[in-house]
C-alpha positions as CSV (number, residue, x, y, z in Angstrom):
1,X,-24.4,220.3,195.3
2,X,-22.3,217.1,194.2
3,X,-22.0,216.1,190.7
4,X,-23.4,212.7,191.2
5,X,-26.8,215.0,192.7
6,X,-27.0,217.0,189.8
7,X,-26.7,213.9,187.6
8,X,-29.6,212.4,189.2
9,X,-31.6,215.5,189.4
10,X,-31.6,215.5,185.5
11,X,-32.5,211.9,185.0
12,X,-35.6,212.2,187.2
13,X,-36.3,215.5,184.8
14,X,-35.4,213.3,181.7
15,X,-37.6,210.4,183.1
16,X,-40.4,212.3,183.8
17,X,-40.1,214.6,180.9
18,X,-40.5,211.6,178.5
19,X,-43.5,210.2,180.9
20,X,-44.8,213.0,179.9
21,X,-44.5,212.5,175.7
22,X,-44.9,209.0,175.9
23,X,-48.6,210.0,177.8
24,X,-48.9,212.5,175.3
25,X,-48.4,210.3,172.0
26,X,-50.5,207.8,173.8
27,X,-53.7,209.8,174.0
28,X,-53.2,212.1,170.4
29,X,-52.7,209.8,167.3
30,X,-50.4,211.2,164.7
31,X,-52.1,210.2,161.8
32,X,-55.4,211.8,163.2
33,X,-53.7,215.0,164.8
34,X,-52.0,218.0,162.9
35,X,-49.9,218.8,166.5
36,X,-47.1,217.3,165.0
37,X,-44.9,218.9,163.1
38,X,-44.2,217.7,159.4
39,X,-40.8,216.1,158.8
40,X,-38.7,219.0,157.1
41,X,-37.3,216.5,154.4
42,X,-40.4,215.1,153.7
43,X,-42.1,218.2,152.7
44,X,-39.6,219.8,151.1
45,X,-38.5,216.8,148.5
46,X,-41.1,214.3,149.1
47,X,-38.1,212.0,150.6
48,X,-38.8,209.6,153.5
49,X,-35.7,210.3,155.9
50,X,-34.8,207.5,158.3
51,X,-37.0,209.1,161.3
52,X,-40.1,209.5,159.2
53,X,-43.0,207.3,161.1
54,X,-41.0,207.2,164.7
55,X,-44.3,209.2,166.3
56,X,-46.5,206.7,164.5
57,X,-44.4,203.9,164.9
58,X,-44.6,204.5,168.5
59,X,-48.2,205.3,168.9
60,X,-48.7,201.9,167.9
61,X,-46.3,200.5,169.7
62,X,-48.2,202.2,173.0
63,X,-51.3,200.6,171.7
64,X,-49.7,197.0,171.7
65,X,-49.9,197.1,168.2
66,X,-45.8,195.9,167.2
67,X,-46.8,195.0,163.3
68,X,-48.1,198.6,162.9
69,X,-45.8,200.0,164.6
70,X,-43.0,198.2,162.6
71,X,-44.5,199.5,158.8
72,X,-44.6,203.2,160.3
73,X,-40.5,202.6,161.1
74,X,-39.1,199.3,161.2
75,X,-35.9,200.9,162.5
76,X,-36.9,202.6,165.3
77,X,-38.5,199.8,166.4
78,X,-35.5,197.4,165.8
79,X,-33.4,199.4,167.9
80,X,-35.3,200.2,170.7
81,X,-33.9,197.8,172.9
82,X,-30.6,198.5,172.0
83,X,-31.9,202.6,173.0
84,X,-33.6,200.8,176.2
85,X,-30.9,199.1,177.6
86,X,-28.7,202.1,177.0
87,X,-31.1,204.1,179.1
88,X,-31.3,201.9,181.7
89,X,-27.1,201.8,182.0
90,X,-27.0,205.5,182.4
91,X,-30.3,205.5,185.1
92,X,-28.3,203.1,187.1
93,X,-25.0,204.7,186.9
94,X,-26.8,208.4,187.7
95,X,-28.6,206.9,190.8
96,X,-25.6,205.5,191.8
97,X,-26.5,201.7,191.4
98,X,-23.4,198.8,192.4
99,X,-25.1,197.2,189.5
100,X,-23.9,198.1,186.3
101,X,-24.2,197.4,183.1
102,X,-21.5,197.6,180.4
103,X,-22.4,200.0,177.1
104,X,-20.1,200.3,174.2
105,X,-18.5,203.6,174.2
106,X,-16.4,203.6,171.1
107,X,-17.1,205.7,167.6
108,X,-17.3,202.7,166.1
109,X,-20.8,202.3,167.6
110,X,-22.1,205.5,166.8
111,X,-20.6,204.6,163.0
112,X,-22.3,201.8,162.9
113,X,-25.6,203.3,163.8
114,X,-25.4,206.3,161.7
115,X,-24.5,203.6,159.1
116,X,-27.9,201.5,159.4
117,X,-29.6,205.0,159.4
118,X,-28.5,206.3,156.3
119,X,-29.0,202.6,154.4
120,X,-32.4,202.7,155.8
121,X,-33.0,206.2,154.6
122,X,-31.8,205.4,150.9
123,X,-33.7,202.1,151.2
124,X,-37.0,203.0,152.3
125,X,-36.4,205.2,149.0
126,X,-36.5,203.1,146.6
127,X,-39.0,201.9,144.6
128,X,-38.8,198.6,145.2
129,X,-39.1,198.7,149.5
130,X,-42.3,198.8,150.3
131,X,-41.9,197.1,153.4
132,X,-39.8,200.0,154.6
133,X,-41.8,202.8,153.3
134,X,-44.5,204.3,156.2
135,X,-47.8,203.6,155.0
136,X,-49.5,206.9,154.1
């Protein structure tokens, strides 16, 4: 099998894998539903780490609801786009698209992210940031 097959082969899995969850976190609320798993940091220290409220976050965001969904985890939803238009590069480079859209391949980027994530962590932290703390 060619290279370029197998690549494609695993973005349909990928694609319909996430179908799946996305379907999944559609239909079972987190807030209402103890089928997902507690965030380890959370539990253990009673810190917020920068991925606490994604599920929630994007349970609402399935529901149309983008204020909600921004309280749960205002970073996750702030880079979604960015995480979109990634995944839509790589689809059309696996299915062997002539269109093709530049992404930033550089350490720099991945820096710069894991940058905004630990500020966001320590942020949503403090006493002072409500507005970046999930709502309980």
């Amino acid at each position: 099998m060619k290279p370029h097959a197998r690549e494609w082969q695993w973005a349909a899995a990928l694609t319909a894998a996430g179908a799946v969850g996305l379907a999944f976190l559609y239909a079972v609320d987190p807030e209402r539903s103890h089928l997902y798993p507690p965030c380890p940091l959370f539990f253990l220290s009673g810190l917020q780490c920068p991925g606490c409220g994604t599920a929630r976050a994007l349970h609402q965001l399935l529901h149309g609801h983008l204020a909600a969904a921004w309280r749960f985890n205002a970073l996750v939803v702030a880079l979604l786009p960015t995480a979109a238009y990634a995944l839509l590069a790589r689809g059309l480079t696996a299915a062997g698209s002539r269109l093709s859209l530049p992404v930033p391949r550089t350490a720099g980027w991945a820096w710069l992210l894991l940058g905004a994530a630990l500020v966001f962590g320590v942020f949503r932290n403090l006493p002072l940031s409500g507005l970046l703390s999930p709502v309980p």
